[in-house]
PyMOL Python script that loads the backbone (N, CA, C, O; Angstrom):
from pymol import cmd

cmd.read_pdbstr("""\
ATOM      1  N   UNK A   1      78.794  48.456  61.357  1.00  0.00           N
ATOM      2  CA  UNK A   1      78.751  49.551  62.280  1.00  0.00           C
ATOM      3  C   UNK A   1      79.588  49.263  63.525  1.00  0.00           C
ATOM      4  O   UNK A   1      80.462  50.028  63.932  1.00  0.00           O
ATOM      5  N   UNK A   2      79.282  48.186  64.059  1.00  0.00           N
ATOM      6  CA  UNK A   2      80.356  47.692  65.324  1.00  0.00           C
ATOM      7  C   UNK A   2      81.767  47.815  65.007  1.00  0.00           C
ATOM      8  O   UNK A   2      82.622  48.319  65.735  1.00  0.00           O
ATOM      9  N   UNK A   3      81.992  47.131  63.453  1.00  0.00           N
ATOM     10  CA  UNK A   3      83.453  47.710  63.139  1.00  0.00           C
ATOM     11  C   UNK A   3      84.125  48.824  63.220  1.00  0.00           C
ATOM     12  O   UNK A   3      85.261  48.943  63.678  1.00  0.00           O
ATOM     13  N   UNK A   4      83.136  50.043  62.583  1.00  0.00           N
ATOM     14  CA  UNK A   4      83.701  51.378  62.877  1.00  0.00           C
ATOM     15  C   UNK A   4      83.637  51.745  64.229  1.00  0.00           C
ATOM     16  O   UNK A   4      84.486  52.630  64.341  1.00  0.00           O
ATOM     17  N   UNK A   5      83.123  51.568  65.285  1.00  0.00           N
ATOM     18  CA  UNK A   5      82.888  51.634  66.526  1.00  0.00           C
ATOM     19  C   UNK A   5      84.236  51.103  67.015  1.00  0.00           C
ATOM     20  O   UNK A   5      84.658  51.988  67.759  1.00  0.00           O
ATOM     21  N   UNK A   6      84.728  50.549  66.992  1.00  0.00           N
ATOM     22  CA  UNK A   6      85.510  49.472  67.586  1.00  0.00           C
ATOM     23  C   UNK A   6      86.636  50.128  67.133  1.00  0.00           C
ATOM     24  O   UNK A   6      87.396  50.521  68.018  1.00  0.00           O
ATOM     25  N   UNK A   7      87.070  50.440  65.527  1.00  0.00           N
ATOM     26  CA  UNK A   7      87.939  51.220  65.194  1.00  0.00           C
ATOM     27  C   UNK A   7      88.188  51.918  65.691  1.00  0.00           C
ATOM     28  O   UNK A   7      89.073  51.772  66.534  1.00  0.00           O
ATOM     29  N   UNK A   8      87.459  53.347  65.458  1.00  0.00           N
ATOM     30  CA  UNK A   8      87.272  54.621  66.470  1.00  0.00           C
ATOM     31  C   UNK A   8      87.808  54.996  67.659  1.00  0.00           C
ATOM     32  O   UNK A   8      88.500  55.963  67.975  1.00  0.00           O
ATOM     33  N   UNK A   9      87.277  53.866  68.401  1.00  0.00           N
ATOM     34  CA  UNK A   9      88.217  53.243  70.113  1.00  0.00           C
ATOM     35  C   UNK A   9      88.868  53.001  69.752  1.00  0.00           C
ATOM     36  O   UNK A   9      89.317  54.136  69.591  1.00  0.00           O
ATOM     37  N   UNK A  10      90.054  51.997  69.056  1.00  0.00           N
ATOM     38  CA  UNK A  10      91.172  51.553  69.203  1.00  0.00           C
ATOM     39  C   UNK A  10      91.958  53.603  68.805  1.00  0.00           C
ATOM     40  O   UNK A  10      92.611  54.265  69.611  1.00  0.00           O
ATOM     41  N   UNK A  11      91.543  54.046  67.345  1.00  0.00           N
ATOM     42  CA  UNK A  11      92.185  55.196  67.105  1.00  0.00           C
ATOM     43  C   UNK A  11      92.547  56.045  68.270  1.00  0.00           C
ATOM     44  O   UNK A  11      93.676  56.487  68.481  1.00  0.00           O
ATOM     45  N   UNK A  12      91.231  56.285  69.193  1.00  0.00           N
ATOM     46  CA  UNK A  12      91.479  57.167  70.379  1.00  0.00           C
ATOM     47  C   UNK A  12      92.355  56.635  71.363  1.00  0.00           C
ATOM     48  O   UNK A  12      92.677  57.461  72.218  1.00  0.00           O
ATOM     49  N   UNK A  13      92.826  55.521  71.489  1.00  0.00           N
ATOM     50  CA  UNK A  13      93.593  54.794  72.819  1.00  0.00           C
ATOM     51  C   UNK A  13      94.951  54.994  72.045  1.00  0.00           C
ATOM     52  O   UNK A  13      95.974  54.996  72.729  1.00  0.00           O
ATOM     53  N   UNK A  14      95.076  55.195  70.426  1.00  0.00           N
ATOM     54  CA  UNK A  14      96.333  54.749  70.118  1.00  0.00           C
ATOM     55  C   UNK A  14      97.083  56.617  69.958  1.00  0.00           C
ATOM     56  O   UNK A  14      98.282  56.733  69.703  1.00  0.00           O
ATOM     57  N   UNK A  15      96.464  57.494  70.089  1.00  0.00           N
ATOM     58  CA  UNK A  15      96.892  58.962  70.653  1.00  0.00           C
ATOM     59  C   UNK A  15      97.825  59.208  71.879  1.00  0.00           C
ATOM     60  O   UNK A  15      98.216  58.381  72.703  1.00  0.00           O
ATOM     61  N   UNK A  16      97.986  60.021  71.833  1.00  0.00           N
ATOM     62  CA  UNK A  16      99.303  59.981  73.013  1.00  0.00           C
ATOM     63  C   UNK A  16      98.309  60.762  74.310  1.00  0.00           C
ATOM     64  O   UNK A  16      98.754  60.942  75.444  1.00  0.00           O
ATOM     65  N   UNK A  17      96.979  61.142  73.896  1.00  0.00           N
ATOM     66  CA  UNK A  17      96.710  61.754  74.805  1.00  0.00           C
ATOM     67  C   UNK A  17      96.466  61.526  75.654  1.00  0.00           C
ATOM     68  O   UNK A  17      96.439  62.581  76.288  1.00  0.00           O
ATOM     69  N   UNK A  18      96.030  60.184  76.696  1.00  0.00           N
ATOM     70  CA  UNK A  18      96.011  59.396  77.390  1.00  0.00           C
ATOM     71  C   UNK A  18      97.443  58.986  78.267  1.00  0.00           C
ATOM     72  O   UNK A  18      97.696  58.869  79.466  1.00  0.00           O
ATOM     73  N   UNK A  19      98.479  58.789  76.598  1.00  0.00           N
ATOM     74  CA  UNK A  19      99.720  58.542  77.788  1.00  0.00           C
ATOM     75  C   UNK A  19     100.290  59.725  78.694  1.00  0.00           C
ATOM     76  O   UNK A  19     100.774  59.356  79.764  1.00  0.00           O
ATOM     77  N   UNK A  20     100.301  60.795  78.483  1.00  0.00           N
ATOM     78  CA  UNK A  20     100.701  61.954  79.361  1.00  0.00           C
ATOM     79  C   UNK A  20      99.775  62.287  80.055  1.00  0.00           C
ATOM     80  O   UNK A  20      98.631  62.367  79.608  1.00  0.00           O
ATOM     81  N   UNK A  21     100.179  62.621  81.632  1.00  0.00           N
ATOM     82  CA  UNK A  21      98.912  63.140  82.858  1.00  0.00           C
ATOM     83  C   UNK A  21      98.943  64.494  82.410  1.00  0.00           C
ATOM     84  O   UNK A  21     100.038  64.870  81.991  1.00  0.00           O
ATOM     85  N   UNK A  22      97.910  65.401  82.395  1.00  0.00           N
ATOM     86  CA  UNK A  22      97.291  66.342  81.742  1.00  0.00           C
ATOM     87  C   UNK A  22      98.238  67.588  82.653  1.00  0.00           C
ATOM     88  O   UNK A  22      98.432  68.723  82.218  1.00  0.00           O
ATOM     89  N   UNK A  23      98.779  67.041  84.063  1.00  0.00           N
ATOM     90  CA  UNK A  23      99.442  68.115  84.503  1.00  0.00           C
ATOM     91  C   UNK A  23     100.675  68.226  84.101  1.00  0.00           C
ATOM     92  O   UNK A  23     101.100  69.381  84.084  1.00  0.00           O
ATOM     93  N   UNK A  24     101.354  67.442  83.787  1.00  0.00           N
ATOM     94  CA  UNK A  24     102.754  67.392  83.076  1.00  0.00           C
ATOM     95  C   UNK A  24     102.280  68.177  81.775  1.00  0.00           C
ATOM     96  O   UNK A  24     102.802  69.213  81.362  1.00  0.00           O
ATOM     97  N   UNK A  25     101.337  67.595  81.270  1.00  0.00           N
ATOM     98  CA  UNK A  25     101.164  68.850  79.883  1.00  0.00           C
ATOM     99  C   UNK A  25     101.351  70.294  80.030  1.00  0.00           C
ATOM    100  O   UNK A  25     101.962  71.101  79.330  1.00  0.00           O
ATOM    101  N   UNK A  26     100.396  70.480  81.560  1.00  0.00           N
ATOM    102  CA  UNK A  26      99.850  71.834  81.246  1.00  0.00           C
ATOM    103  C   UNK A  26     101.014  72.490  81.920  1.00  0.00           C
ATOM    104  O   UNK A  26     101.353  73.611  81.540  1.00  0.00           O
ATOM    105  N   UNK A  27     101.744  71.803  83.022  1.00  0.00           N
ATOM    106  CA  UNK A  27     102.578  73.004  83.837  1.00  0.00           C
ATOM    107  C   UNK A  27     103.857  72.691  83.353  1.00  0.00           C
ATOM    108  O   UNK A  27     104.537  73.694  83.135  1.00  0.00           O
ATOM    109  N   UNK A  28     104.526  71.367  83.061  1.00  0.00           N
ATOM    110  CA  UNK A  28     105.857  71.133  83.108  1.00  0.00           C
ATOM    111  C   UNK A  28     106.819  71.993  81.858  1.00  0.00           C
ATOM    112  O   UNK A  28     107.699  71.569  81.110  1.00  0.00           O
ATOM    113  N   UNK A  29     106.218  73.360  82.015  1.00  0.00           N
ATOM    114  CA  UNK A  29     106.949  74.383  80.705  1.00  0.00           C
ATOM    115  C   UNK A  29     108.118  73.940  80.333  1.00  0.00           C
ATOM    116  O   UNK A  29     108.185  73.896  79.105  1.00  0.00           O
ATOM    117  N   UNK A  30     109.254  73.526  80.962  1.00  0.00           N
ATOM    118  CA  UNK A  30     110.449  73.144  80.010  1.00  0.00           C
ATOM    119  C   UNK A  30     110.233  71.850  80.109  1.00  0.00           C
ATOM    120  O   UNK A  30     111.366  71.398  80.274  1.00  0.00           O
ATOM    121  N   UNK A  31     109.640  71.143  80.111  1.00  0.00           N
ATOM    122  CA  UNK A  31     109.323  69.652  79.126  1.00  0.00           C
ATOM    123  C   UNK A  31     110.050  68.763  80.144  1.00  0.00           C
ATOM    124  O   UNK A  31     110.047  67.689  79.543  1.00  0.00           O
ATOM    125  N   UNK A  32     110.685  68.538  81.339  1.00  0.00           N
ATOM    126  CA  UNK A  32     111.946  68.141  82.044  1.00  0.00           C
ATOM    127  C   UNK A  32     111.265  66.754  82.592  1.00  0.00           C
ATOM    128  O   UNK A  32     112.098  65.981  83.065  1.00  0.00           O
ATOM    129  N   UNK A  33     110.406  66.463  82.609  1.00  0.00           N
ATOM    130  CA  UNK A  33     109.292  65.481  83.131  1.00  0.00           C
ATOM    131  C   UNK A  33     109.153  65.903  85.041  1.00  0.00           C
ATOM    132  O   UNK A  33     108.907  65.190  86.014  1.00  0.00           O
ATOM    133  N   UNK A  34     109.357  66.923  84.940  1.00  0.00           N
ATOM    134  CA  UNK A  34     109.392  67.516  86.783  1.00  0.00           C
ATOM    135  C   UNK A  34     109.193  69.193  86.296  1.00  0.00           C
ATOM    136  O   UNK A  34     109.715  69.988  85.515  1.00  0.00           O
ATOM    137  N   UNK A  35     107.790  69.139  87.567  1.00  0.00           N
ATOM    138  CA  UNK A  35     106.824  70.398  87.597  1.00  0.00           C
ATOM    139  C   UNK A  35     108.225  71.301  88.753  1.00  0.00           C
ATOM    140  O   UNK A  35     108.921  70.844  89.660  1.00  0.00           O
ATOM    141  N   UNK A  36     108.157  72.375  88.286  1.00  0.00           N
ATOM    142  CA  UNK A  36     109.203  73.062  89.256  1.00  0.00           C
ATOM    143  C   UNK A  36     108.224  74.276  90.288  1.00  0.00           C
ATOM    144  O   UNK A  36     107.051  74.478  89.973  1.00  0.00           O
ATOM    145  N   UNK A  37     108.687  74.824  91.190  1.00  0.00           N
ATOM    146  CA  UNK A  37     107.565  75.647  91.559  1.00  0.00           C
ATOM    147  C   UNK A  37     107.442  77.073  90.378  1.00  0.00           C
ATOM    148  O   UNK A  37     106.376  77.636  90.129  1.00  0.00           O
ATOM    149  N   UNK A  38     108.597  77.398  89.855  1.00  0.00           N
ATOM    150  CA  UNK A  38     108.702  78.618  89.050  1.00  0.00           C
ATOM    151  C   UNK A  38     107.989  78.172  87.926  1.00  0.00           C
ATOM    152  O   UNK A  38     107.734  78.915  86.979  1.00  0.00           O
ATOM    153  N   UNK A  39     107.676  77.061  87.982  1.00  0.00           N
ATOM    154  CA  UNK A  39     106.896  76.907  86.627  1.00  0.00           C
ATOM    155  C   UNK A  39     105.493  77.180  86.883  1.00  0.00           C
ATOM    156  O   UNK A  39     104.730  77.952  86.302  1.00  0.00           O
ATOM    157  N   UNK A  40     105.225  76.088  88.250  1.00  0.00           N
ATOM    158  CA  UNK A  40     103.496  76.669  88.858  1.00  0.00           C
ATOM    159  C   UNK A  40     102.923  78.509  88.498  1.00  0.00           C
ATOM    160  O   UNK A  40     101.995  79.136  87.988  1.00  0.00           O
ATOM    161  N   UNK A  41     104.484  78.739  89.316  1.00  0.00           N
ATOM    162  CA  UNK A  41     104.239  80.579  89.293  1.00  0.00           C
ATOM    163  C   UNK A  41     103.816  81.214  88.025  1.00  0.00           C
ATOM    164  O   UNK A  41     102.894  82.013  87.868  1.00  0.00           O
ATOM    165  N   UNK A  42     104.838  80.613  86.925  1.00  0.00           N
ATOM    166  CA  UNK A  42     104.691  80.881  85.723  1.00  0.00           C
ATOM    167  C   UNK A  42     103.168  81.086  84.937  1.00  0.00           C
ATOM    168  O   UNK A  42     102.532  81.980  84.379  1.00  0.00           O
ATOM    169  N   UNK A  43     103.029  79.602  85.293  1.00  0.00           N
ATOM    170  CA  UNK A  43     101.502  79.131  84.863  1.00  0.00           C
ATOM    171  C   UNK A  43     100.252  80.042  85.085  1.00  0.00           C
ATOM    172  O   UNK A  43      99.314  80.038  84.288  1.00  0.00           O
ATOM    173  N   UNK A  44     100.288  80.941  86.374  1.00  0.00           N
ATOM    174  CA  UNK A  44      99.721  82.068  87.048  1.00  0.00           C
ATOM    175  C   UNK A  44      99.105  80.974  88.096  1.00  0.00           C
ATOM    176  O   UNK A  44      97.887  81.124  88.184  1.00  0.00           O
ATOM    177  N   UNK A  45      99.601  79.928  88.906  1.00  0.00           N
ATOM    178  CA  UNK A  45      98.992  79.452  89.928  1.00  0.00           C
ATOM    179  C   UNK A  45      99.375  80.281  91.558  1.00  0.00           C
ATOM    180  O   UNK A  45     100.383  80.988  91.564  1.00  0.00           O
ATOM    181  N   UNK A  46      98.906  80.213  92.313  1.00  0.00           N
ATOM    182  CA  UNK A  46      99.021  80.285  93.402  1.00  0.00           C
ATOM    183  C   UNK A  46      99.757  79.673  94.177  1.00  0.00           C
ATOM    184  O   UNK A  46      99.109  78.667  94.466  1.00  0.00           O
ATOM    185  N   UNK A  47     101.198  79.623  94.972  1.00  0.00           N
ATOM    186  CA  UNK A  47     102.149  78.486  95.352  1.00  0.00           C
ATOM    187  C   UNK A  47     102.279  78.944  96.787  1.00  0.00           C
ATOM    188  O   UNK A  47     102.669  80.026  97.224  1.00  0.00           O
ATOM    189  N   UNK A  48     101.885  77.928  97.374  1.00  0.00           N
ATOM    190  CA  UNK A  48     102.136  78.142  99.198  1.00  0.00           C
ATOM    191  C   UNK A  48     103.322  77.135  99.203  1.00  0.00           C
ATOM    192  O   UNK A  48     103.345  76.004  98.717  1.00  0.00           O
ATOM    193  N   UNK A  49     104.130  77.691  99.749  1.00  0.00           N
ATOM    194  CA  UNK A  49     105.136  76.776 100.559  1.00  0.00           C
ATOM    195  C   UNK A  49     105.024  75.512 101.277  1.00  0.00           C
ATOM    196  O   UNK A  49     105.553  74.407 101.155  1.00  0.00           O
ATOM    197  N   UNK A  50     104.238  75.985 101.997  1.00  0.00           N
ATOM    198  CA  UNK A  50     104.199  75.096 103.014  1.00  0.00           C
ATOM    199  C   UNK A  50     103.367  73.574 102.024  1.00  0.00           C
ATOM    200  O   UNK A  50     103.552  72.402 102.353  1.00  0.00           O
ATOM    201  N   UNK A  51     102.542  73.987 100.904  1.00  0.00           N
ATOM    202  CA  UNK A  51     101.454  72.684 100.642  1.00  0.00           C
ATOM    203  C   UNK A  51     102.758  72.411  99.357  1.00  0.00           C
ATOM    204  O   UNK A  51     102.746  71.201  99.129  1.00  0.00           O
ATOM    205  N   UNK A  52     103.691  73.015  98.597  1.00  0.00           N
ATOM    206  CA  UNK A  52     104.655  72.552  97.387  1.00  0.00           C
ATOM    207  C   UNK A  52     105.020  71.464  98.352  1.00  0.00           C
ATOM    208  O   UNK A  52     104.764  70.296  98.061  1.00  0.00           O
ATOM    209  N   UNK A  53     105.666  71.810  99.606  1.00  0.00           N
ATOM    210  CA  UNK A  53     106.827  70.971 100.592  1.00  0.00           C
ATOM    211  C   UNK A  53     106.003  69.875 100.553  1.00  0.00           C
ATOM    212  O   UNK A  53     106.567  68.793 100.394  1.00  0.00           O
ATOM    213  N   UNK A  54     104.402  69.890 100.695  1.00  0.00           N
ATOM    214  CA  UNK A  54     103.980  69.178 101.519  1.00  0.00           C
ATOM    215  C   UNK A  54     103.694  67.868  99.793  1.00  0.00           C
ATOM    216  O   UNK A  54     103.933  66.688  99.539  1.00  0.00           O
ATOM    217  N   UNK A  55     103.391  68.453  99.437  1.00  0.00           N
ATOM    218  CA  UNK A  55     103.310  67.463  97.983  1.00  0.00           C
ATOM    219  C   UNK A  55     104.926  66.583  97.338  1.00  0.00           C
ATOM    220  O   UNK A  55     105.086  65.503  96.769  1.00  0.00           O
ATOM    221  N   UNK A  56     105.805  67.574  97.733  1.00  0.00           N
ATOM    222  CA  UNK A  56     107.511  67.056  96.968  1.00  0.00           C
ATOM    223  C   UNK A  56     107.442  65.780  98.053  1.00  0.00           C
ATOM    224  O   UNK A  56     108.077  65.891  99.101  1.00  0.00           O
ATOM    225  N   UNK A  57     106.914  64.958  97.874  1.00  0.00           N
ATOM    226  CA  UNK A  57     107.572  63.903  99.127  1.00  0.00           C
ATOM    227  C   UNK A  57     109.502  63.748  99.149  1.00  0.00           C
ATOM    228  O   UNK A  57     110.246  63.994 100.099  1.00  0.00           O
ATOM    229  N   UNK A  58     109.815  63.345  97.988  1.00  0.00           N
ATOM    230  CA  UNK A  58     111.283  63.053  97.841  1.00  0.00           C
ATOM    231  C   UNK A  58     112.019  64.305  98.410  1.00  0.00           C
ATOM    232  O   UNK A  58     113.069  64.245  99.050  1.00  0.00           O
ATOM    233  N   UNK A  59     111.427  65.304  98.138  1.00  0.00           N
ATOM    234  CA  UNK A  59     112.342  66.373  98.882  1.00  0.00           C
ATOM    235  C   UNK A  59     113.672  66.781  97.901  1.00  0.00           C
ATOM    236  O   UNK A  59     114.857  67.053  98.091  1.00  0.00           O
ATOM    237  N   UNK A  60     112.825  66.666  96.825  1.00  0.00           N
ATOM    238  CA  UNK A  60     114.391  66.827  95.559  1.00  0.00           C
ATOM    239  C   UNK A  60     113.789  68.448  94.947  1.00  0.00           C
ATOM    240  O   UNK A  60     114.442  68.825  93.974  1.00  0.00           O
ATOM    241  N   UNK A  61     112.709  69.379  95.365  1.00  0.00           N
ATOM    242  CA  UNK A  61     112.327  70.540  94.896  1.00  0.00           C
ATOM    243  C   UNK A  61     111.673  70.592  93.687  1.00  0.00           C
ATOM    244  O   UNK A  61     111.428  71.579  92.992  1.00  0.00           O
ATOM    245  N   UNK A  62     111.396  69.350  93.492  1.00  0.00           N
ATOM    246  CA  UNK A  62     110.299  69.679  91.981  1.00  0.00           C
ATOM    247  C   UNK A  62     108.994  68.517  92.431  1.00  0.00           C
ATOM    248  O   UNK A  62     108.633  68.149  93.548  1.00  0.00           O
ATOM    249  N   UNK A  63     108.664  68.271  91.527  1.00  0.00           N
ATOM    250  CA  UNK A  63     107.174  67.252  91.724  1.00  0.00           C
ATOM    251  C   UNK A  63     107.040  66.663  90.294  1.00  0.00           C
ATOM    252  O   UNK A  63     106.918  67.188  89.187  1.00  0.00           O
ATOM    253  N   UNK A  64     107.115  65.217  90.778  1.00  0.00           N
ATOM    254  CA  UNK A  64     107.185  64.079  89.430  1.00  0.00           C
ATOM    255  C   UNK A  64     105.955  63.709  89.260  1.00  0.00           C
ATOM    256  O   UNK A  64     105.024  63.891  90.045  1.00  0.00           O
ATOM    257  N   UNK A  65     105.924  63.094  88.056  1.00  0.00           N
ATOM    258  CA  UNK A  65     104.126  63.015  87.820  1.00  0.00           C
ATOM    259  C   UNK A  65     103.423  62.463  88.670  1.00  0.00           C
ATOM    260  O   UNK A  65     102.214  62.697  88.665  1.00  0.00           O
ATOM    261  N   UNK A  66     103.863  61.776  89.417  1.00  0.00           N
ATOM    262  CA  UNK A  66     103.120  60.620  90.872  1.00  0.00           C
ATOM    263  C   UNK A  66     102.997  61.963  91.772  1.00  0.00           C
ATOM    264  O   UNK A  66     101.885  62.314  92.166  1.00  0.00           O
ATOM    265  N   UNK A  67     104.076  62.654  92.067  1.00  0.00           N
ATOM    266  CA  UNK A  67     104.087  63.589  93.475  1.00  0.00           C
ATOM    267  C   UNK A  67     102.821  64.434  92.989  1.00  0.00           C
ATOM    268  O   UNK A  67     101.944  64.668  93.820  1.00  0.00           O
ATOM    269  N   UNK A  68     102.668  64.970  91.486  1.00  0.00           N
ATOM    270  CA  UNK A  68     101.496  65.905  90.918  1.00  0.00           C
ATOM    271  C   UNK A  68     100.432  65.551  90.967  1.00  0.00           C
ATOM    272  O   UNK A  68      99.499  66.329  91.161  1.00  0.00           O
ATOM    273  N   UNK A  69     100.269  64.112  90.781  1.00  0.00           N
ATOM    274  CA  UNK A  69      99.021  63.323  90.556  1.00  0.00           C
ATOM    275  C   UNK A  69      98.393  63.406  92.087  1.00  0.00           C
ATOM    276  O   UNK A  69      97.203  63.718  92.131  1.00  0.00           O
ATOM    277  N   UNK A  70      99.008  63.181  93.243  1.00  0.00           N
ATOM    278  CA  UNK A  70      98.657  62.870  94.911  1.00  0.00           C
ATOM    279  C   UNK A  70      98.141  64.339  94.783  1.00  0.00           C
ATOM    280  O   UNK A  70      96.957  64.624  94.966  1.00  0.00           O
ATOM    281  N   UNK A  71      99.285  65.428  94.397  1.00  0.00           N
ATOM    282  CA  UNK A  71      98.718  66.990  94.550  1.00  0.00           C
ATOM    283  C   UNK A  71      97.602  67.395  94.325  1.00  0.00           C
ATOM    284  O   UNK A  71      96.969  68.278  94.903  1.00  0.00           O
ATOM    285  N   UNK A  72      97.377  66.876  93.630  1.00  0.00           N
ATOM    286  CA  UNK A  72      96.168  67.631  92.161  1.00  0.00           C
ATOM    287  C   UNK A  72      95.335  68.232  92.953  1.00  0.00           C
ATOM    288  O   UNK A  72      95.210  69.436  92.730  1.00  0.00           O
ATOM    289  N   UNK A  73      94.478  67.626  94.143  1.00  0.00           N
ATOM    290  CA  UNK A  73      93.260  68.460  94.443  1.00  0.00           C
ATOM    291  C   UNK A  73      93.521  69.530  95.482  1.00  0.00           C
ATOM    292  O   UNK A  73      92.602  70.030  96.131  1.00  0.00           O
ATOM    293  N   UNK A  74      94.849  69.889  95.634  1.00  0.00           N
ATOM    294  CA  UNK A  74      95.351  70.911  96.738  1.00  0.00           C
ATOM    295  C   UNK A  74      96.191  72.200  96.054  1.00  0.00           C
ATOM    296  O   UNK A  74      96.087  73.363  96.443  1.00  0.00           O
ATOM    297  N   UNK A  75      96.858  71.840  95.190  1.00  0.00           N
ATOM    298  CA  UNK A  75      98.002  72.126  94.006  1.00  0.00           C
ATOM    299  C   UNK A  75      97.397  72.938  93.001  1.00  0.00           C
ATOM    300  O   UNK A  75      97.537  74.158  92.910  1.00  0.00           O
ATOM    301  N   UNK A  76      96.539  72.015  92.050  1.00  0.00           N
ATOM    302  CA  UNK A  76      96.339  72.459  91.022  1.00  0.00           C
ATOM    303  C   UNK A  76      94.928  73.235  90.929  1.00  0.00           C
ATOM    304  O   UNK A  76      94.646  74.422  90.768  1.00  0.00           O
ATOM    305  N   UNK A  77      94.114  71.989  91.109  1.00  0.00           N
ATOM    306  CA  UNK A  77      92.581  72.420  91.057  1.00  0.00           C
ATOM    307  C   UNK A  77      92.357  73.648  91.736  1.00  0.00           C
ATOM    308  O   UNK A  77      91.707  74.497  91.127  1.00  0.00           O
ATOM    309  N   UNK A  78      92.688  73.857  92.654  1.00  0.00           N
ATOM    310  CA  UNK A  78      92.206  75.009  93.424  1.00  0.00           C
ATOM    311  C   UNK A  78      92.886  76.086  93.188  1.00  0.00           C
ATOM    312  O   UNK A  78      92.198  77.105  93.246  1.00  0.00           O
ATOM    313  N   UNK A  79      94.589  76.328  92.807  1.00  0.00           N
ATOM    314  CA  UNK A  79      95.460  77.092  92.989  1.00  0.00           C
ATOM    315  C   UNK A  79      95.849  77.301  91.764  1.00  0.00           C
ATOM    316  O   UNK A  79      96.777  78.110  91.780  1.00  0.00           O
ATOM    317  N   UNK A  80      95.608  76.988  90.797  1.00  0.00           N
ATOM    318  CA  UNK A  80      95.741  77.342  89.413  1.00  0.00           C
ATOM    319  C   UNK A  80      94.725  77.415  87.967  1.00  0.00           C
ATOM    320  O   UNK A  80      94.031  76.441  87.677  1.00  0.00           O
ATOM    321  N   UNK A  81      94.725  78.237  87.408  1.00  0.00           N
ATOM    322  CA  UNK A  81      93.589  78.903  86.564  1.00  0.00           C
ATOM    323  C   UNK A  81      93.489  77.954  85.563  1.00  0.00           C
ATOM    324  O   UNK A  81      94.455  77.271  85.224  1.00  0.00           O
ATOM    325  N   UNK A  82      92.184  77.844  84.971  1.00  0.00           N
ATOM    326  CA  UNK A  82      91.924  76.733  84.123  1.00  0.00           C
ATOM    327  C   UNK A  82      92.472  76.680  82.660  1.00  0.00           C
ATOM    328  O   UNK A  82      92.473  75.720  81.890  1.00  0.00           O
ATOM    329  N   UNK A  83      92.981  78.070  82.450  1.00  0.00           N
ATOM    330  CA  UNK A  83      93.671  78.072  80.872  1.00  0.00           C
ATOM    331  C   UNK A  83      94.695  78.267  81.340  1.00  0.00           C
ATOM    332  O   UNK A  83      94.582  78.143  82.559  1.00  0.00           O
ATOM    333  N   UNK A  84      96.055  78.606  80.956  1.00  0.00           N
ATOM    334  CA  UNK A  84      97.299  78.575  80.927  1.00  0.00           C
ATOM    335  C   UNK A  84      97.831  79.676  79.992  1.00  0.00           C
ATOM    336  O   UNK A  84      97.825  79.470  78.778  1.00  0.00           O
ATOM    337  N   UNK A  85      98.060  80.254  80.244  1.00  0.00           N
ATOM    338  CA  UNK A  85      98.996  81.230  79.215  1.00  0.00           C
ATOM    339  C   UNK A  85     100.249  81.401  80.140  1.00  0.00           C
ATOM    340  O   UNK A  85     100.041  82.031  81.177  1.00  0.00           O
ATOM    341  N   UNK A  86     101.583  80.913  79.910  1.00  0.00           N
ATOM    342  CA  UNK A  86     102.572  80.600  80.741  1.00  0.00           C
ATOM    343  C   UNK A  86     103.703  82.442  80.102  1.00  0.00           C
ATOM    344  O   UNK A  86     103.828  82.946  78.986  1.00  0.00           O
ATOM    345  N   UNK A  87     104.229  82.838  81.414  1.00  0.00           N
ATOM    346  CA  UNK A  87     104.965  83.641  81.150  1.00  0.00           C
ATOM    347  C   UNK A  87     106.679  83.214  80.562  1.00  0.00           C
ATOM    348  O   UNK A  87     106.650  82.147  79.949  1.00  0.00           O
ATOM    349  N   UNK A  88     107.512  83.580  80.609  1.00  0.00           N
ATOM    350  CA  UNK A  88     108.649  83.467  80.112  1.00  0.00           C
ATOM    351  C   UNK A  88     109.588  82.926  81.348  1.00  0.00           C
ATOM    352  O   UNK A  88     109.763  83.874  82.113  1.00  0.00           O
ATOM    353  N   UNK A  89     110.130  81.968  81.731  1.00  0.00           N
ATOM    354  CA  UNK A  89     110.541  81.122  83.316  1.00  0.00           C
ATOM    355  C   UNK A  89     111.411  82.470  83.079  1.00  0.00           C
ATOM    356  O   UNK A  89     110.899  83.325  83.801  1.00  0.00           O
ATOM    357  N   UNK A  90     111.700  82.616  82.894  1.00  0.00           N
ATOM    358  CA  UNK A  90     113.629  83.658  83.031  1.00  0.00           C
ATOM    359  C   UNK A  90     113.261  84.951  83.999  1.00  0.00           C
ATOM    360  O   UNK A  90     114.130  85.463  84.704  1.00  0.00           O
ATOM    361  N   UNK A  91     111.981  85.404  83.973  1.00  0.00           N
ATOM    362  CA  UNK A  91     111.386  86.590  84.415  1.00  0.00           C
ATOM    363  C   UNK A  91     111.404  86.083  85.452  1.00  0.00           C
ATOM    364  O   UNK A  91     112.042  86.794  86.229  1.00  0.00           O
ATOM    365  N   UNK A  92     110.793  84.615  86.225  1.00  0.00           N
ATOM    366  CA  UNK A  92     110.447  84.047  87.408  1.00  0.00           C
ATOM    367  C   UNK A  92     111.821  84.166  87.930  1.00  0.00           C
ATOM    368  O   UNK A  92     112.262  84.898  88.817  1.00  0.00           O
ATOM    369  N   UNK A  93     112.548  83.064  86.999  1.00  0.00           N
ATOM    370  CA  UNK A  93     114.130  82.381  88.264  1.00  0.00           C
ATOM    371  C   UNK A  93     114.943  83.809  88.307  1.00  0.00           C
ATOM    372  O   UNK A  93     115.974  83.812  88.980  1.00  0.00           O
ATOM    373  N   UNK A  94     114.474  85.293  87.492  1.00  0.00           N
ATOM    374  CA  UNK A  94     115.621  85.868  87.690  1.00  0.00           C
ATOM    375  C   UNK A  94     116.440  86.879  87.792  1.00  0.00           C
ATOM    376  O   UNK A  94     117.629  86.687  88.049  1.00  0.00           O
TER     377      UNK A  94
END
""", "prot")
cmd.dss("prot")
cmd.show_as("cartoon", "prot")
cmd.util.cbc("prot")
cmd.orient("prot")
């Protein structure tokens, strides 16, 4: 029994689901490894200016999984809906 136990765990650690932060899953729509704000929008989140700026530390206009991860409880949790049904980016940028 400890064996299958032990198995089990190793199976679940050896999934990828662990290696990707759950916000890169859910928002980073074109896969780019950088959350863009048109993607937030996309997502149907809520995007203030002033708190995107305040999360991009680098100041390069997107948010890398570290900049998302610091975000999360200002960004995401609060400002974006718990399922995702993402619109089409092209409608956003255009």
């Amino acid at each position: 029994m400890k064996r299958i136990f032990a198995l089990l765990t190793l199976c679940l650690f050896a999934t990828d689901s662990f290696a990707k932060d759950w916000r890169m899953r859910k928002f980073d729509l074109d896969k780019d490894g950088l959350i863009q704000k048109a993607e937030l929008i996309s997502a149907g989140c809520t995007v203030k200016s002033s708190l995107y700026s305040a999360a991009d530390k680098n100041k390069d206009g997107s948010l890398s999984k570290r900049e998302a991860k610091v975000a999360s409880a200002y960004i995401f949790e609060k400002r974006c809906p718990k399922i995702v049904v993402p619109q089409p980016l092209e409608s956003i940028r255009g």
